[in-house]
N, C-alpha and C positions, 0 to 999 in steps of 0.2 A: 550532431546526431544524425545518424544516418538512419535511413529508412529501408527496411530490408523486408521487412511485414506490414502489410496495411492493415489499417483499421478501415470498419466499415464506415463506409460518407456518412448515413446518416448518425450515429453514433459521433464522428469526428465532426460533424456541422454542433451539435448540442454543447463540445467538450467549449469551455470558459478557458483558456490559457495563462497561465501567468508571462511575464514579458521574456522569460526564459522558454515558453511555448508548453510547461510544465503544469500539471493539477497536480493538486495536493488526494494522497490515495492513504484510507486510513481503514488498517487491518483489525477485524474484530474477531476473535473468539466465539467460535460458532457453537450453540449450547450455553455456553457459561454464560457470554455477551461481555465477558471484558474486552475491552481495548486494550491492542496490544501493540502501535507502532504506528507514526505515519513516517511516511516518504514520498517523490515524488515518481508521478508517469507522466511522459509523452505520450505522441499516438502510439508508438511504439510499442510500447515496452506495455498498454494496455492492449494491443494487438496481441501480444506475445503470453500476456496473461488468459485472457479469452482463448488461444489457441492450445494452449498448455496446461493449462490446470493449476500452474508454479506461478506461484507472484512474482512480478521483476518487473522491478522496478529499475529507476536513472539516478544514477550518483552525481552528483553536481561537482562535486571534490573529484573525483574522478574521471569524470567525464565520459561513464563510460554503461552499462545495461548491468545488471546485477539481478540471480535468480538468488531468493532469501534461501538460505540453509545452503547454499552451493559450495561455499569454504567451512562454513560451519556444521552442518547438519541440522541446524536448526530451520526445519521448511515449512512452508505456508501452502497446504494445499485447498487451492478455492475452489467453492462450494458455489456462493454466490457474489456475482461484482454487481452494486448499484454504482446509480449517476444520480446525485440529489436534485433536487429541483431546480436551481440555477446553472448544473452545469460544471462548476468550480471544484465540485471534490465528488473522490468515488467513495465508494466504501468497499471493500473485502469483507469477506463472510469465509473462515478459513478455517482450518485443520491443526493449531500449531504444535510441531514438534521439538521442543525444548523453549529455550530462553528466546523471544521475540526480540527481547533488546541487546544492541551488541554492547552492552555492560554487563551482562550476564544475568540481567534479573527475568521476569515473567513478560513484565510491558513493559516500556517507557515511560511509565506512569509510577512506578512503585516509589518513587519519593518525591521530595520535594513538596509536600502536602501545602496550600496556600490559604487554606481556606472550608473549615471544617462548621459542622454543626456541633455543640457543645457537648450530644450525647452522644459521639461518634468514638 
């Protein structure tokens, strides 16, 4: 991972890493409040979010910076990025334009149901 954008120290002193040096960053639907995706950021790539407005995120499989909707048209434009209380994940507060999930549906969420209330 190269570092080409800094983040701000104190901002990157609070971030929690996973041993990849990755947070877990999870996109929400600004208005509606559905959840629409998570992925990961480095400093980076949340640098690049903060300085852009465009979510972009780190492909792991990849290896490589990835702005959401950049091959797709499906884009994420942030409104608002939180850091939870520990540190370990952000949250996106975003704009979505098309399918959030690259399976084509709304979220990442739209199946696999595990676990419902009966009147649901």
């Amino acid at each position: 991972m190269t570092m080409g954008m800094s983040l701000d120290p104190a901002v990157a002193a609070r971030l929690k890493r996973n041993e990849a040096g990755l947070v877990a960053a999870i996109a929400q639907q600004r208005g509606s409040g559905d959840v629409l995706m998570m992925a990961w950021m480095d400093d980076e790539a949340l640098a690049r979010t903060l300085a852009t407005r465009q979510a972009t995120y780190y492909s792991r499989s990849r290896q490589q910076y990835w702005v959401k909707g950049e091959t797709s048209g499906h884009t994420q434009y942030v409104h608002e990025v939180r850091l939870d209380c520990d540190g370990d994940a952000i949250l996106l507060i975003v704009d979505q334009q098309g399918a959030a999930c690259h399976t084509g549906t709304h979220t990442c969420w739209d199946g696999d149901l595990l676990l419902a209330d009966s009147e649901s």
